[in-house]
N, CA, C and O of each residue as an XYZ file, in Angstrom:
840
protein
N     -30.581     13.715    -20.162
C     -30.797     12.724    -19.106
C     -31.452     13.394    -17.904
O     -31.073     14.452    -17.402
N     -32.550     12.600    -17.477
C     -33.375     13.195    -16.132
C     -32.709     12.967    -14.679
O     -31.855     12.097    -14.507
N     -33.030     13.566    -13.949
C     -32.294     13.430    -12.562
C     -32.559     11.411    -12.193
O     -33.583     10.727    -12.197
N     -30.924     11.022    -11.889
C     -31.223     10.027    -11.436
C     -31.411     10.081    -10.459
O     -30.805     10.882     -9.747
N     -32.722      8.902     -9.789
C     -33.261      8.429     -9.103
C     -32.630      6.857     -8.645
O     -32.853      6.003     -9.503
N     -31.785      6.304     -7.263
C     -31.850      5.180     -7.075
C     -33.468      4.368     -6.720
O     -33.569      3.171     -6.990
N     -34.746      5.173     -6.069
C     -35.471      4.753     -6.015
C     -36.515      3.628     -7.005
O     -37.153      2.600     -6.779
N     -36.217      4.596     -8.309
C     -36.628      4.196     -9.122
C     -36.010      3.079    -10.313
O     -36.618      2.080    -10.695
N     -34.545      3.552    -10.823
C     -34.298      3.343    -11.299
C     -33.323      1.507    -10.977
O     -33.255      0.611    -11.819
N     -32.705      1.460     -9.517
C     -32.630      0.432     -9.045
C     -33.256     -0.412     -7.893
O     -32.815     -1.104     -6.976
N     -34.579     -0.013     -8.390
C     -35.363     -1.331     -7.399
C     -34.968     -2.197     -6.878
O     -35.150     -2.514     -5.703
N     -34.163     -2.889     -7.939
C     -33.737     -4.421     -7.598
C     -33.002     -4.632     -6.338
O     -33.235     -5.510     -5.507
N     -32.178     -3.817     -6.297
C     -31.032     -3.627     -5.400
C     -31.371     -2.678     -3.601
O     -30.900     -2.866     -2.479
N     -32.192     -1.877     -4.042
C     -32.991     -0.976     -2.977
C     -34.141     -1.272     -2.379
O     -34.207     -1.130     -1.158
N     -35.340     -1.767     -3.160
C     -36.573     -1.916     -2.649
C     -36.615     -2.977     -3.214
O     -37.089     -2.909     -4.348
N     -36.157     -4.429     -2.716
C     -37.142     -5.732     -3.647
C     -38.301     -5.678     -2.805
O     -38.588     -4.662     -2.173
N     -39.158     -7.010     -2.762
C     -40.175     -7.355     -1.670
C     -39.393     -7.989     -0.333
O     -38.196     -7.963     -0.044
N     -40.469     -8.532      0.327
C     -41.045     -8.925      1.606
C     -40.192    -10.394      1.315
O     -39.210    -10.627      2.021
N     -40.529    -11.199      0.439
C     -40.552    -12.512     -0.018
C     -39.117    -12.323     -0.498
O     -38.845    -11.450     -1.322
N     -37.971    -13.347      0.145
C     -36.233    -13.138     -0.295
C     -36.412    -13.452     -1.829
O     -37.407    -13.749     -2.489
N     -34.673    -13.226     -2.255
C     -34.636    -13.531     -3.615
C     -33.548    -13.678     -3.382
O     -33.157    -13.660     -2.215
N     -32.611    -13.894     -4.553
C     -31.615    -13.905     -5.254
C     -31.095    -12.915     -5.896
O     -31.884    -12.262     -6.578
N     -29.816    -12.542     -5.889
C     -29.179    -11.258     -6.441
C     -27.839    -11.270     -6.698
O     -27.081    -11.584     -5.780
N     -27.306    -10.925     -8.009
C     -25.496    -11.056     -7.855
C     -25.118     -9.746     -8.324
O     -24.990     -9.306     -9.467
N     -24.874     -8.881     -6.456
C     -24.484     -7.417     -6.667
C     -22.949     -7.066     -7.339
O     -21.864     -7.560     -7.030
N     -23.300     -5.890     -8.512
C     -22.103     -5.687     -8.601
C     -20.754     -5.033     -8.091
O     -20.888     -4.878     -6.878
N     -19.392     -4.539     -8.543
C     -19.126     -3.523     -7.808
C     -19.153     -2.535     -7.873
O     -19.124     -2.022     -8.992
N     -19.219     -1.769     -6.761
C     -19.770     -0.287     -6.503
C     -19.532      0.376     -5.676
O     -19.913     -0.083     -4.599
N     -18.725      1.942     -5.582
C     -18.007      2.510     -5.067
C     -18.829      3.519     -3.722
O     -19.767      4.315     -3.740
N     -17.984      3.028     -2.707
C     -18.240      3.482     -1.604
C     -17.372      4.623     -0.748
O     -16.148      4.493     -0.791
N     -17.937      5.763      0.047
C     -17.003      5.951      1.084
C     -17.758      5.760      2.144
O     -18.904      6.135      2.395
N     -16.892      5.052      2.823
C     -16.894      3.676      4.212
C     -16.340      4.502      5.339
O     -15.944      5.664      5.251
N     -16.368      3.720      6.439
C     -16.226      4.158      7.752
C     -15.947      3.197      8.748
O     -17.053      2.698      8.958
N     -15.264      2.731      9.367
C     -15.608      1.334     10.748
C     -15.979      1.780     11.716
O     -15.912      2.950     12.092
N     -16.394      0.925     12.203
C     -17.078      1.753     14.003
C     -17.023     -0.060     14.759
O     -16.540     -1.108     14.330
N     -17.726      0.267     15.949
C     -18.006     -0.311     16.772
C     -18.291     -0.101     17.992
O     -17.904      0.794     18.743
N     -19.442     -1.526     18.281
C     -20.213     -0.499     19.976
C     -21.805     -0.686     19.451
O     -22.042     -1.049     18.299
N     -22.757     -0.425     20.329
C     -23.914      0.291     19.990
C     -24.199      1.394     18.955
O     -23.690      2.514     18.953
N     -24.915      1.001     18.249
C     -25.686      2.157     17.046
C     -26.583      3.470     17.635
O     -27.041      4.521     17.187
N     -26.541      2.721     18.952
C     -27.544      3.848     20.066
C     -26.429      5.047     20.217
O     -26.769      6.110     20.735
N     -25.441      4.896     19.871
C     -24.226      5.646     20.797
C     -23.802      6.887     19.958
O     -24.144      7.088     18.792
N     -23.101      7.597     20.629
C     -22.660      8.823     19.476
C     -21.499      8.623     18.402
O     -21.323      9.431     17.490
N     -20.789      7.582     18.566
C     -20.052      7.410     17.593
C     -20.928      7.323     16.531
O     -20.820      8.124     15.602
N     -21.914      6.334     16.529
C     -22.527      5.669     15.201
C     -23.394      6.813     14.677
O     -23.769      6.868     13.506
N     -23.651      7.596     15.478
C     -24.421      9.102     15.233
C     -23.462     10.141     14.168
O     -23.856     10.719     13.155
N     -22.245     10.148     14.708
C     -21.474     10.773     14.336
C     -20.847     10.370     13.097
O     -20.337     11.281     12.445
N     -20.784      9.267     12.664
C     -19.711      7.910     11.861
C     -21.018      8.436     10.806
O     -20.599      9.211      9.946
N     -22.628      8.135     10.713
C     -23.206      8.397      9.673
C     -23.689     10.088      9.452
O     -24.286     10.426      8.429
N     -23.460     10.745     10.184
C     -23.614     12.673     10.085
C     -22.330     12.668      8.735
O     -22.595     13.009      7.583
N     -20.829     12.168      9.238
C     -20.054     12.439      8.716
C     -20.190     11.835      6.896
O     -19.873     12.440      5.872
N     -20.717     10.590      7.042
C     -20.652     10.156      5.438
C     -21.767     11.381      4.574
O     -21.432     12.064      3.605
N     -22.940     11.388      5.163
C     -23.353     11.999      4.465
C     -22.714     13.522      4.373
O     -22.729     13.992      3.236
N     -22.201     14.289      5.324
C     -21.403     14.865      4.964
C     -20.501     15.090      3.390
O     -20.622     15.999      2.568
N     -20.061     14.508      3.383
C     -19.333     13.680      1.777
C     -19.550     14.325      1.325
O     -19.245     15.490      1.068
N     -21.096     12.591      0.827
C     -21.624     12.440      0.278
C     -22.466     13.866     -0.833
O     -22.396     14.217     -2.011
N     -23.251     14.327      0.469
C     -23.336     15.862     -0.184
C     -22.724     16.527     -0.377
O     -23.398     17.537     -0.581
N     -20.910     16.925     -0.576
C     -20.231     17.593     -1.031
C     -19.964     16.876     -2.100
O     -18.976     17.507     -2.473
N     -20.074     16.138     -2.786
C     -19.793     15.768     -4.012
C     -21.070     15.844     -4.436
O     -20.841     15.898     -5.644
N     -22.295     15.890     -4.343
C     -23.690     16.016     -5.199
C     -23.873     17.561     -5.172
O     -24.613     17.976     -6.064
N     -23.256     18.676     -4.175
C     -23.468     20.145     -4.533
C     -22.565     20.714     -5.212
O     -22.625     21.920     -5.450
N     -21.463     19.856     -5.687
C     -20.680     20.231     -6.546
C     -20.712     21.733     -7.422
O     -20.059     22.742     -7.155
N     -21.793     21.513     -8.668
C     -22.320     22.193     -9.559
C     -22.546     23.483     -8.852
O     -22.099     24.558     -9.251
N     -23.336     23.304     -7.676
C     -23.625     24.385     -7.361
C     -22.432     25.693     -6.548
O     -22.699     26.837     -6.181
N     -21.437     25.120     -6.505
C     -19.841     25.665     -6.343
C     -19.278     26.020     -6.817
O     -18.204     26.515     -6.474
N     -20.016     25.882     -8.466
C     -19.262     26.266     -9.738
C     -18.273     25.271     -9.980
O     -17.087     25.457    -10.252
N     -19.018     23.967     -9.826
C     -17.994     22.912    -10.229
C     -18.678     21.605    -10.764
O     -19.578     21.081    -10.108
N     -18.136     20.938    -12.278
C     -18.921     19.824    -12.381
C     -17.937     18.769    -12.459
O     -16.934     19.147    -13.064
N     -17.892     17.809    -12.134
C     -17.063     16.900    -12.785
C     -16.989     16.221    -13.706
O     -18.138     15.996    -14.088
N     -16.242     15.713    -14.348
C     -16.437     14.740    -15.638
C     -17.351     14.177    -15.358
O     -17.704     14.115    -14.181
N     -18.243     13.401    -16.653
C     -19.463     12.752    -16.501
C     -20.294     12.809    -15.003
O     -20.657     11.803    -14.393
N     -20.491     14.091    -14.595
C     -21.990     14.320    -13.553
C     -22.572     14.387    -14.139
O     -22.611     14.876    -15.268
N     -23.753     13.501    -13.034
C     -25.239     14.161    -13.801
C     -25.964     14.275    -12.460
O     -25.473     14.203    -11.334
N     -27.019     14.434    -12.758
C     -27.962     14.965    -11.283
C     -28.607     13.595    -10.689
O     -29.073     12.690    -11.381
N     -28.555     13.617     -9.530
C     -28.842     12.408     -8.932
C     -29.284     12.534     -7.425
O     -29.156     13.670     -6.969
N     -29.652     11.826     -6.790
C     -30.391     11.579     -5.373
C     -29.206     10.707     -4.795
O     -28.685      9.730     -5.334
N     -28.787     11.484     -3.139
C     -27.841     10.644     -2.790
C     -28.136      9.435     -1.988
O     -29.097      9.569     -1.231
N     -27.515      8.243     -1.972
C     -27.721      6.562     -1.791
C     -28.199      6.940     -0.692
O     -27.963      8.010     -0.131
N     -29.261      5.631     -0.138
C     -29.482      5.536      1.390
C     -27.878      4.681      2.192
O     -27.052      3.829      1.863
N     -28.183      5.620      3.439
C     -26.903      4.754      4.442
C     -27.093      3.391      4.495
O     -28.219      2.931      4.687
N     -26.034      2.624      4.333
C     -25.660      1.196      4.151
C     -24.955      0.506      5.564
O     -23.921      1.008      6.005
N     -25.569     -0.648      6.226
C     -24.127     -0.930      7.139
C     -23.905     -2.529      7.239
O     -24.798     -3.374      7.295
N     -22.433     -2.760      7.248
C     -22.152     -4.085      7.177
C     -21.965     -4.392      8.655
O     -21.211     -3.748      9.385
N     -22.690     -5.401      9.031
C     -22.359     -5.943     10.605
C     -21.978     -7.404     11.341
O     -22.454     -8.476     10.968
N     -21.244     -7.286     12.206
C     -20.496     -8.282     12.310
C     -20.295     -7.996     13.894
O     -20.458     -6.922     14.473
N     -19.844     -9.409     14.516
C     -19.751     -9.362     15.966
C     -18.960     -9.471     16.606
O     -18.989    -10.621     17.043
N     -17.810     -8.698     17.164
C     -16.269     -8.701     17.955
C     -16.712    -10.583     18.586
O     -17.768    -11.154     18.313
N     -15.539    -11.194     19.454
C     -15.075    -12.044     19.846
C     -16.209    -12.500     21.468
O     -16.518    -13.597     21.931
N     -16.461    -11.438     21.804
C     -16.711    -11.545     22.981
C     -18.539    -11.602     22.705
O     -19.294    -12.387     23.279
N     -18.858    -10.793     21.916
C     -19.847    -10.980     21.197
C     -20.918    -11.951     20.869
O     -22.145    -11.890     20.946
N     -19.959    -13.005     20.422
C     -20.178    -14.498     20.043
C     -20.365    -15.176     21.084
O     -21.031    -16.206     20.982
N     -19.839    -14.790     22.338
C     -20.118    -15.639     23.474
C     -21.732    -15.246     24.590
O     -22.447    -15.911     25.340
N     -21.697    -14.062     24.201
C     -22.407    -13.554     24.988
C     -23.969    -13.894     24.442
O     -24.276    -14.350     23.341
N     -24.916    -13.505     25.633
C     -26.599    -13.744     25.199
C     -26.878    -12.938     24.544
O     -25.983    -12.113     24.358
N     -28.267    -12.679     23.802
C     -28.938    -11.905     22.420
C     -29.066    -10.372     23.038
O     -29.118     -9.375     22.317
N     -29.113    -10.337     24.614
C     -29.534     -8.762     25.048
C     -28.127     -8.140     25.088
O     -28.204     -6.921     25.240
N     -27.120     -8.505     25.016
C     -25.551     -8.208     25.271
C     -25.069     -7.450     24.315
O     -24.245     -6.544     24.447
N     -25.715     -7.912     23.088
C     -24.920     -8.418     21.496
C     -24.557     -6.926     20.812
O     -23.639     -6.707     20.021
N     -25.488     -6.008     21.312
C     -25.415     -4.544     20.769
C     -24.308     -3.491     21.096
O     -24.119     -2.440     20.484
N     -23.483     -4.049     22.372
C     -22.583     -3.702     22.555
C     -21.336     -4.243     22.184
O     -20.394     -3.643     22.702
N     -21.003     -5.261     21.395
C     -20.117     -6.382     20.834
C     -20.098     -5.920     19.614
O     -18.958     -5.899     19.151
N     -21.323     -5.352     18.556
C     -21.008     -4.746     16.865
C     -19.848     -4.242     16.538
O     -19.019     -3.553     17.132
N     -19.936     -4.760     15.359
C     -18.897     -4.361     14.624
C     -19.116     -4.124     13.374
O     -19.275     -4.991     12.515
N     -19.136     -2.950     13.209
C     -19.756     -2.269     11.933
C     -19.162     -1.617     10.597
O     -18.459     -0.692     11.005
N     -19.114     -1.642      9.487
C     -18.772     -0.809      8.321
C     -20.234      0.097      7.633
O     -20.995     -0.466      6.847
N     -20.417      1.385      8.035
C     -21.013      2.591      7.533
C     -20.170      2.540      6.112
O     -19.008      2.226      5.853
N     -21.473      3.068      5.171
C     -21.292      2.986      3.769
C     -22.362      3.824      2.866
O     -23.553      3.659      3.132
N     -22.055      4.585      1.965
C     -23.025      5.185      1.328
C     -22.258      5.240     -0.413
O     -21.225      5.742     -0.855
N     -23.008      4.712     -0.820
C     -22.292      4.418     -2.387
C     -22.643      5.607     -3.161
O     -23.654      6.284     -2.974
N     -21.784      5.806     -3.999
C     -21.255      6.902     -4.973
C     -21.439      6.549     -6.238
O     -21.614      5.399     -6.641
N     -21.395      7.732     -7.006
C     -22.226      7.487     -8.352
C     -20.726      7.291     -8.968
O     -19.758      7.603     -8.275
N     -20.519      6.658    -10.561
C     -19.487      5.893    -11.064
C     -18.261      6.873    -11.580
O     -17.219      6.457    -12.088
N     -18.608      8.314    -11.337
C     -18.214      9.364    -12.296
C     -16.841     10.177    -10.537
O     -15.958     11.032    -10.615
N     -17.347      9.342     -9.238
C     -16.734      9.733     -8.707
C     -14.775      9.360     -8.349
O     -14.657      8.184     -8.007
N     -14.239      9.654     -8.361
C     -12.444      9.614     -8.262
C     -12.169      9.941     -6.566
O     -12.848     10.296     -5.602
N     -10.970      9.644     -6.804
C      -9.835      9.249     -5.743
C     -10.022     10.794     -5.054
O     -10.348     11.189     -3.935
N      -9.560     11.583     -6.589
C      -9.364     12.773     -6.621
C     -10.880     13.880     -5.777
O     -10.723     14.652     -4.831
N     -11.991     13.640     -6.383
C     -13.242     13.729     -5.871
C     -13.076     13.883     -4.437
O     -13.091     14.980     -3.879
N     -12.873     12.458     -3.680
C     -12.949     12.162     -2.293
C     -12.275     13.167     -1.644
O     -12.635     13.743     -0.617
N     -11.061     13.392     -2.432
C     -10.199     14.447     -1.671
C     -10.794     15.522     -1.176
O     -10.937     16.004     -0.053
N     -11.328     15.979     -3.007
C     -12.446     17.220     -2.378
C     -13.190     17.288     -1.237
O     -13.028     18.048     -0.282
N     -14.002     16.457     -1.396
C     -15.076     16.176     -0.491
C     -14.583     16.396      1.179
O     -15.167     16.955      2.107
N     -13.016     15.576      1.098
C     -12.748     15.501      2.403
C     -12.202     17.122      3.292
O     -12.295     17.612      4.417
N     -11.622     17.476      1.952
C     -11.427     19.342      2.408
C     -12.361     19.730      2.663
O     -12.470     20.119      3.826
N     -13.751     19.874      1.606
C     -14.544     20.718      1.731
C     -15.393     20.573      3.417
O     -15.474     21.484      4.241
N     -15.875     19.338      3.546
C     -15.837     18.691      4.723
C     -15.254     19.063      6.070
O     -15.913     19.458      7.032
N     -13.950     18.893      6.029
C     -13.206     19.200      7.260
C     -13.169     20.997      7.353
O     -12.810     21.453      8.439
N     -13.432     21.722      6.543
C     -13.518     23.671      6.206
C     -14.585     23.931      6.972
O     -14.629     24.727      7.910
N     -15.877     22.910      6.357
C     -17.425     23.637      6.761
C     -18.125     22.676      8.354
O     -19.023     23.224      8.993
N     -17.718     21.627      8.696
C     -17.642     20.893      9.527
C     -16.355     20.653     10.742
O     -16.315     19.497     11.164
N     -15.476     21.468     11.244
C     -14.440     20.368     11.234
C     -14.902     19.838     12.703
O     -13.910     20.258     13.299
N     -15.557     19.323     13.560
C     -16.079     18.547     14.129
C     -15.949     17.186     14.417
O     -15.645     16.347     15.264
N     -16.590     17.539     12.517
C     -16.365     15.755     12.731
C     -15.039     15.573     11.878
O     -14.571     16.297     10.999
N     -14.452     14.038     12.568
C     -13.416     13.098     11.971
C     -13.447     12.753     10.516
O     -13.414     11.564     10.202
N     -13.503     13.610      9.672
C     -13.403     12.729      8.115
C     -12.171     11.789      7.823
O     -12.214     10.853      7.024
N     -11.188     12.110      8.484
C     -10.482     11.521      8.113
C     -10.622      9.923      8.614
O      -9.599      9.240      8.624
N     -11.800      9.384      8.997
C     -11.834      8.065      9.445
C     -12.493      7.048      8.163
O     -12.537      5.821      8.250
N     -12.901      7.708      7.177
C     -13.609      7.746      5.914
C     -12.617      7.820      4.953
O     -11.798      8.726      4.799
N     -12.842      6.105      3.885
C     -12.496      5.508      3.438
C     -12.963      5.565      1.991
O     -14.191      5.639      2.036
N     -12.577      5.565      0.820
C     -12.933      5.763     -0.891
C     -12.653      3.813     -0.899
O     -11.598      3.179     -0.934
N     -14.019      3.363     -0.853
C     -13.751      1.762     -1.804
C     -14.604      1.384     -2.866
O     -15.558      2.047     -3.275
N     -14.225      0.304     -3.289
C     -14.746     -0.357     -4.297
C     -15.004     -1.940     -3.851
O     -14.150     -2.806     -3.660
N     -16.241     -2.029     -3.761
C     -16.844     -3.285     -3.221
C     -17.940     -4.288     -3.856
O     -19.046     -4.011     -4.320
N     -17.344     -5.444     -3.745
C     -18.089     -6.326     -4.491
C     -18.898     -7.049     -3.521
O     -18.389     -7.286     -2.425
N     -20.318     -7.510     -3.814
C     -20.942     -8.394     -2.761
C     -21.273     -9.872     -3.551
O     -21.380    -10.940     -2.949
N     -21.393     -9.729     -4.815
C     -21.302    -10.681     -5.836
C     -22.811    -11.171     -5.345
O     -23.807    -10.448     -5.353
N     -22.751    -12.902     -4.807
C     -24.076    -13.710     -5.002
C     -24.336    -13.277     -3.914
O     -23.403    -13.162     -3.119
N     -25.961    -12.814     -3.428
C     -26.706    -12.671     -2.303
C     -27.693    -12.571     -2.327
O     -28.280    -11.945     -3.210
N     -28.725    -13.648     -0.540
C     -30.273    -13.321     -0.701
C     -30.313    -12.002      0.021
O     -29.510    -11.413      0.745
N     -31.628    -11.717     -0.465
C     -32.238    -10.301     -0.226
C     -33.618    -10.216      0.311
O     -34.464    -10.835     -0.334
N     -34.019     -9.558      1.385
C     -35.500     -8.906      1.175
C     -35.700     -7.408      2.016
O     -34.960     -6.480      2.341
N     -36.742     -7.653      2.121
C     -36.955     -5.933      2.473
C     -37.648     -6.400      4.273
O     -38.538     -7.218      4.505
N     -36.896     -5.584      5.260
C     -37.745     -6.200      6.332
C     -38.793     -5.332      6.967
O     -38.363     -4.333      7.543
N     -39.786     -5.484      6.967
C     -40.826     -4.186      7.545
C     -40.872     -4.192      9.228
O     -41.404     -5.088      9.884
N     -40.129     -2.870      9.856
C     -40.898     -3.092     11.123
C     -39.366     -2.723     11.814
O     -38.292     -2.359     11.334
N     -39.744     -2.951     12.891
C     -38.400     -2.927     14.001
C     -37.072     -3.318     13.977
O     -36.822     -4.408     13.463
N     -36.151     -2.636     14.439
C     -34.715     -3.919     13.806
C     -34.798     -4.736     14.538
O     -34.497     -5.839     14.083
N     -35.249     -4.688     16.091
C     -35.268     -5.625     16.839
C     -35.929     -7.043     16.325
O     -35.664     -7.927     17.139
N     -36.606     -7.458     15.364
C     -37.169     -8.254     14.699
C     -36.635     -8.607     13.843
O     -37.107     -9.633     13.353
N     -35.465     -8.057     13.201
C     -35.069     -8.888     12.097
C     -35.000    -10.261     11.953
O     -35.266    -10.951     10.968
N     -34.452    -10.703     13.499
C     -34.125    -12.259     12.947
C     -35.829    -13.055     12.090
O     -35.609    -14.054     11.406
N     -37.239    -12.610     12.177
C     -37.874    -13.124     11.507
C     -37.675    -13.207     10.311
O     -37.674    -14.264      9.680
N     -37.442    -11.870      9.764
C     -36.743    -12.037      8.441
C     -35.865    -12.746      8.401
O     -36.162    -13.915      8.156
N     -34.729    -12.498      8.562
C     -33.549    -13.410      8.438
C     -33.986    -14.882      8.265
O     -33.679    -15.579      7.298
N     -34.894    -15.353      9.531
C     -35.426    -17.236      9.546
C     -35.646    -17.262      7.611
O     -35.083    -18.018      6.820
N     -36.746    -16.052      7.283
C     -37.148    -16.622      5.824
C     -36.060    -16.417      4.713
O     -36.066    -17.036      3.649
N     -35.243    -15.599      5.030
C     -33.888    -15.886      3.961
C     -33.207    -17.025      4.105
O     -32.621    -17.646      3.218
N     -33.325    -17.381      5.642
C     -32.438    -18.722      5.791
C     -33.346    -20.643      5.359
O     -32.902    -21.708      4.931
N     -34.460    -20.245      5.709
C     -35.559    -20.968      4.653
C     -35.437    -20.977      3.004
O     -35.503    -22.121      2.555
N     -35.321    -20.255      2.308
C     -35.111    -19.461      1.488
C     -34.096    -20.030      0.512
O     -34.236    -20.347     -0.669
N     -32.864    -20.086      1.445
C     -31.687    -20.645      0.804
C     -31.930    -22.420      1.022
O     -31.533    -23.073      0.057
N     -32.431    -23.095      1.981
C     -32.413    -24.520      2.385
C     -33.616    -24.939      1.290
O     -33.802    -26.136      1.070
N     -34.442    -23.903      0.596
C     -35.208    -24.342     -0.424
C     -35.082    -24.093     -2.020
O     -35.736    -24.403     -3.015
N     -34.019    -23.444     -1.771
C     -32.930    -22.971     -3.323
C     -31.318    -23.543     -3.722
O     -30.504    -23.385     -4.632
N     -31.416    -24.211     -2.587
C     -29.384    -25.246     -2.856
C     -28.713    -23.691     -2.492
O     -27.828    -23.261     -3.231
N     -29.132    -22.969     -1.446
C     -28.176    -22.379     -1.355
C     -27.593    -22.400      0.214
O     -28.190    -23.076      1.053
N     -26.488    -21.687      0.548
C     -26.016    -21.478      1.991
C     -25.230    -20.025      2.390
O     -24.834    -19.431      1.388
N     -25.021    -19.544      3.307
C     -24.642    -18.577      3.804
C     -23.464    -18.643      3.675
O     -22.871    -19.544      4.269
N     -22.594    -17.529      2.695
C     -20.933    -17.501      2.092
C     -20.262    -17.369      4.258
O     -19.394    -18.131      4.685
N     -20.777    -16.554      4.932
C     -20.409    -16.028      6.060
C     -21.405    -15.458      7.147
O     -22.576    -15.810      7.004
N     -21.166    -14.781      8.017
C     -22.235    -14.400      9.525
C     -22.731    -13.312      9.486
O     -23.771    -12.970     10.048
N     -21.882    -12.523      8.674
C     -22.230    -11.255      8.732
C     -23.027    -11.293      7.296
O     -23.210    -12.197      6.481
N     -23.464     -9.760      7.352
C     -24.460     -9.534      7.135
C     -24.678     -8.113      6.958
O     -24.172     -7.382      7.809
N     -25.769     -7.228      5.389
C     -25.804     -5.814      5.091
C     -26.804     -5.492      5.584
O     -27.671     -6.366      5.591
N     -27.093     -4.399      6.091
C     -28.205     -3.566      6.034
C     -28.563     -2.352      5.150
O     -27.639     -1.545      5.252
N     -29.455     -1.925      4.383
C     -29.802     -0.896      3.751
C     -30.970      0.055      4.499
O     -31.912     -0.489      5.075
N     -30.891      0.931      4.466
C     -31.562      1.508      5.151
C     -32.563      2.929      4.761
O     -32.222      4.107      4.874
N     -33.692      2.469      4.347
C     -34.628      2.777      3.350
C     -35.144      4.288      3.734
O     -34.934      5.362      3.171
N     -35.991      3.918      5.051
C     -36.343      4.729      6.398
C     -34.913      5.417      7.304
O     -33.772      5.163      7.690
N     -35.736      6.215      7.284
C     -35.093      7.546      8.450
C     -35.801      7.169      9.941
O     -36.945      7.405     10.330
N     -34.706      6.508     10.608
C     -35.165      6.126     12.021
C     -35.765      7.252     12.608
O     -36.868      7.089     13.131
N     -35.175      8.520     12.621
C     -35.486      9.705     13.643
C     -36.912     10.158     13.267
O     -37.421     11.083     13.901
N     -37.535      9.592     12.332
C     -38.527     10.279     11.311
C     -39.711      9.678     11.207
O     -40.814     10.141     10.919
N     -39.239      8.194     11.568
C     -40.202      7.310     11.112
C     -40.599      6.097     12.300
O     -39.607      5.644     12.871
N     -41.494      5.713     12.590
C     -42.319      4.711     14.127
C     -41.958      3.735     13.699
O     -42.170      3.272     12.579
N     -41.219      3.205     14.766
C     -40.495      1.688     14.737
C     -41.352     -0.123     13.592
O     -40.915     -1.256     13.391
N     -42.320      0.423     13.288
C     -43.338     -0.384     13.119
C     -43.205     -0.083     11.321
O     -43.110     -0.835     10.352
N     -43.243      1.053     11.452
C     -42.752      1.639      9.564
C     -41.748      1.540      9.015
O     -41.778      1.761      7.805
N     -40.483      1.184      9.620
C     -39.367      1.229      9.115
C     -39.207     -0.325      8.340
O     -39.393     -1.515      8.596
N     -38.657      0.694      7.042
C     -38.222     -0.089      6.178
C     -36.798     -0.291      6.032
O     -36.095      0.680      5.752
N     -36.258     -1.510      6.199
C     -34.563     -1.785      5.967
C     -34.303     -3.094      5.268
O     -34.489     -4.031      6.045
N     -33.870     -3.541      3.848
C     -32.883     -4.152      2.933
C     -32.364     -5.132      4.180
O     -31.497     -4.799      4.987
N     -32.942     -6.175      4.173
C     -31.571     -7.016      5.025
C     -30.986     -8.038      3.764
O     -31.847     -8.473      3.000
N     -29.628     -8.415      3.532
C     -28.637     -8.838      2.526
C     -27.455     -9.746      3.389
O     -26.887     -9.317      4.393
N     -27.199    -11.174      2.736
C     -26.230    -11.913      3.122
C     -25.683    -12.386      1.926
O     -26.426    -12.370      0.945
N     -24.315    -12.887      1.773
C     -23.701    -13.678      1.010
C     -24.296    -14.680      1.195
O     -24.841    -14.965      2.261
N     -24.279    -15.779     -0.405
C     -24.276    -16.810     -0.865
C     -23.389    -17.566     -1.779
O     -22.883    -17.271     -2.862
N     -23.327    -18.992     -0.779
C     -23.014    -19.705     -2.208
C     -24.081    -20.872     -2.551
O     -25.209    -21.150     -2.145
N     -23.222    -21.397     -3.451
C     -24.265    -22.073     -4.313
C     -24.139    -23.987     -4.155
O     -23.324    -24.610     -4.836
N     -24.847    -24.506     -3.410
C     -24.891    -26.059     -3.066
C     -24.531    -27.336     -4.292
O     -25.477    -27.890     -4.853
N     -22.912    -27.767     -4.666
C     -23.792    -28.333     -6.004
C     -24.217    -29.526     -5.805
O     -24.877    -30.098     -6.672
């Protein structure tokens, strides 16, 4: 077996198009994080340093002189975040709103990873790092089931255009929004890449109109 690739090998789920779709994700194991506040801020700096943290202690495994049951070689997930808006949030105007988030950081794990794994990860982690908080980092298993999807090109500050055509999207497919919140995938490396290039997965629950 060749090095897996999520790029390649799950398009569907990582890179669809421009134009929404339809998708019924399965479940798939995460270690998670909560935050809240601005993404500008050092928590959220810190909250995604730390996953990947992990993350790469369970993919350098091998090279520790350690494999685990069923590894194989693989590319680790892009950062994931689920977002949602505290109380006060909801009341407030659109320039406010960034300080009201409420967030779940997420980077999914390949199927071969355990309880036991995480543990590792979280020693090895807290030995070569201890800095950061691992212990705020969570081992789940998460289902998103029915959801539209597309890929949004460009600024986050723009999403809601996207969003209008998922929400078009569904009013022209019998579908509706399961809830408010809402995933992000995150394709592009902000620090790396001009606001105009960035590529990010925007994802909502659905149900189905009968």
């Amino acid at each position: 077996m060749g090095k897996f690739e999520w790029r390649k090998q799950l398009k569907e789920l990582y890179l669809p198009g421009t134009d929404p779709v339809t998708i019924d994700v399965p479940p798939m194991k995460y270690f998670t994080i909560d935050g809240k506040g601005n993404p500008n801020g050092q928590p959220f700096q810190e909250h995604f340093e730390t996953l990947y943290a992990l993350s790469y202690a369970i993919r350098m495994m091998p090279k520790k002189g350690m494999t685990p049951e069923g590894y194989y070689e693989y590319t680790v997930f892009p950062l994931e975040g689920h977002w949602d808006l505290d109380e006060e949030g909801r009341k407030k105007d659109y320039l406010d709103k960034k300080n009201h988030l409420v967030y779940k950081l997420m980077i999914r794990q390949p199927d071969f990873v355990t309880e036991e794994l995480f543990q590792y990860a979280l020693d090895a982690v807290k030995k070569k790092k201890p800095d950061l908080d691992a212990d705020q980092v969570h081992f789940e298993t998460i289902t998103e089931g029915l959801c539209v999807q597309a890929m949004h090109l460009g600024s986050y500050d723009d999403e809601w255009k996207t969003f209008e055509r998922m929400e078009a999207y569904c009013a022209e497919n019998h579908l509706k929004r399961a809830e408010k919140t809402h995933k992000e995938i995150y394709i592009s490396d902000p620090r790396k890449t001009a606001p105009e290039k960035l590529k990010t997965v925007l994802r909502f629950k659905v149900e189905k109109i009968e």
